[in-house]
N, C-alpha and C positions, 0 to 999 in steps of 0.2 A: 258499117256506118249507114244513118239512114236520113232523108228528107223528107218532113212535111209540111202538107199544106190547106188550108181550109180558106173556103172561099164562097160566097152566095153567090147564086144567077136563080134563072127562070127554066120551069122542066116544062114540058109538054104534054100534055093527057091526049088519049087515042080520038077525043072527041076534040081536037084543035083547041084547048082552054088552057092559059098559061098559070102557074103555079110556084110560088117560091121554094127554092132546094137550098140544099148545102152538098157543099161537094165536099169532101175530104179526101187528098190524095197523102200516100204513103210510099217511098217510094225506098230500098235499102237493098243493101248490096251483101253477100257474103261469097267471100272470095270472086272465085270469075263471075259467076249470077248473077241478076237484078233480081230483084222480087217486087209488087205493087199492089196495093189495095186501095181501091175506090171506095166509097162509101158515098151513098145519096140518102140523103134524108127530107122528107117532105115536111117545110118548117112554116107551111100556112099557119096551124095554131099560133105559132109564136110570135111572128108578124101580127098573129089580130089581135094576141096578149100588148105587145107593144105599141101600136096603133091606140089601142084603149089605152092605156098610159097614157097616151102622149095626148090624147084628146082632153083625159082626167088632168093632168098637168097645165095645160092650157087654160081648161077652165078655171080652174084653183086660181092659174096666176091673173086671169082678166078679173075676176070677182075683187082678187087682193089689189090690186090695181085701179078699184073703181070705187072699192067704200072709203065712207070718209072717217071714218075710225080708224086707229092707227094699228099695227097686226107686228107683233112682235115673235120670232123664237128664238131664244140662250140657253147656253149650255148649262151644266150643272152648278156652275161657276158664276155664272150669273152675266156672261159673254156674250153680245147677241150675233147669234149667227145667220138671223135671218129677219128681215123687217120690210115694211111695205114704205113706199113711198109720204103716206099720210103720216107715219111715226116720225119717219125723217125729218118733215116741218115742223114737227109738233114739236120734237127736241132742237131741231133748227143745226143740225150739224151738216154734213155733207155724207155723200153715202160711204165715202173710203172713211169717214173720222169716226162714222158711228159702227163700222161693221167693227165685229172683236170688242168692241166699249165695254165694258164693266159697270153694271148698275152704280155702282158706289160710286162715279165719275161725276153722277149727275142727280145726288141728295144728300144731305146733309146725315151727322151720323146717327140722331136720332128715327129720321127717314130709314135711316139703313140696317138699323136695328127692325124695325116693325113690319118693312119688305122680308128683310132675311127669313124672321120668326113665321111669317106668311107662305112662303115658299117651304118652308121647311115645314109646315105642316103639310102643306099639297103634295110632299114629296114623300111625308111617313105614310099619308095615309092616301096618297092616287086619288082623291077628292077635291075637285072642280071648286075654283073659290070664286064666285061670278062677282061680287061689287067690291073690290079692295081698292079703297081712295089712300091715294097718298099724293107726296109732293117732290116734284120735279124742278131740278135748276137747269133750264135752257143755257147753251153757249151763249147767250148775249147774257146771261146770270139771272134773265130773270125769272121769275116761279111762275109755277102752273101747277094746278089740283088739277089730277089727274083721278080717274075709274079703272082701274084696269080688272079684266078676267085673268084667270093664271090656270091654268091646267100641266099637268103632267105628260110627258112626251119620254114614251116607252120605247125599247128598239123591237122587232120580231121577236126577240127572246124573251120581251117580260121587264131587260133589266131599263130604268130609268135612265135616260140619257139628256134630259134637259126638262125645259118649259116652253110654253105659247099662252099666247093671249090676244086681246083686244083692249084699246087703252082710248078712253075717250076724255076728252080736255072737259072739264066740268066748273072750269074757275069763274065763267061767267053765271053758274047756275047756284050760287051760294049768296 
């Protein structure tokens, strides 16, 4: 039988400078015996990969946090899984009632037809659709002409797994 275990601390260099590790303990028995391997790894790189993450992350969400455009991403399905606060008002729902929402919740079916056809272009061809106006029915019902951008949103591997955009309220500029 055997027990492991992995664990981060701080190693020491010969020059008093402290360092991020990873310890891996392994620890297994057969018969009367114990046996053990240690493993140290010096995991600075990956600490400074994640750090830049988290900085990159940050940024992203204070930017999305601060325009007054509204920042949508849904899934293939047309789902949103991901929205900024300005969208939220612009649709006027709350953030549990809009997260998972369904485009077609919130346009009419002719609307729903010329989104769909819209998307479904940007999805055959991975081609950036920057000024597609349509029209939106807020929860209190009432409308808004909207701008939205719509792009493609690929996983690591290539294959498509949704959309994003930018959506600006345009109903007073008409």
């Amino acid at each position: 039988s055997s027990i492991g275990r992995t664990v981060e601390s701080t190693g020491l260099r010969k020059d008093g400078t402290e360092f991020p590790i990873e310890l891996s303990l392994a620890i297994w028995q057969k018969g009367e015996d114990a046996f053990f391997t240690i493993i140290v790894r010096d995991i600075t790189d990956r600490k400074g990969v994640e750090e830049a993450v988290r900085e990159s992350e940050e940024k992203y969400r204070t930017i999305l946090e601060n325009i007054e455009d509204g920042y949508y991403e849904v899934d293939l399905a047309g789902n949103f899984t991901f929205f900024n606060d300005s969208l939220r008002q612009l649709f006027g729902y709350s953030q549990d009632e809009l997260m998972g929402m369904n485009n077609q919740e919130f346009m009419d079916k002719e609307t729903s037809k010329k989104v769909f056809k819209t998307f479904n272009t940007v999805y055959r061809t991975g081609e950036l659709d920057q000024a597609f106006e349509w029209e939106i029915i807020r929860k209190d019902e009432t409308r808004r002409l909207i701008e939205s951008s719509v792009s493609l949103v690929q996983d690591i591997t290539g294959e498509p797994i949704g959309f994003r955009g930018l959506v600006r309220d345009i109903t007073g500029h008409r």
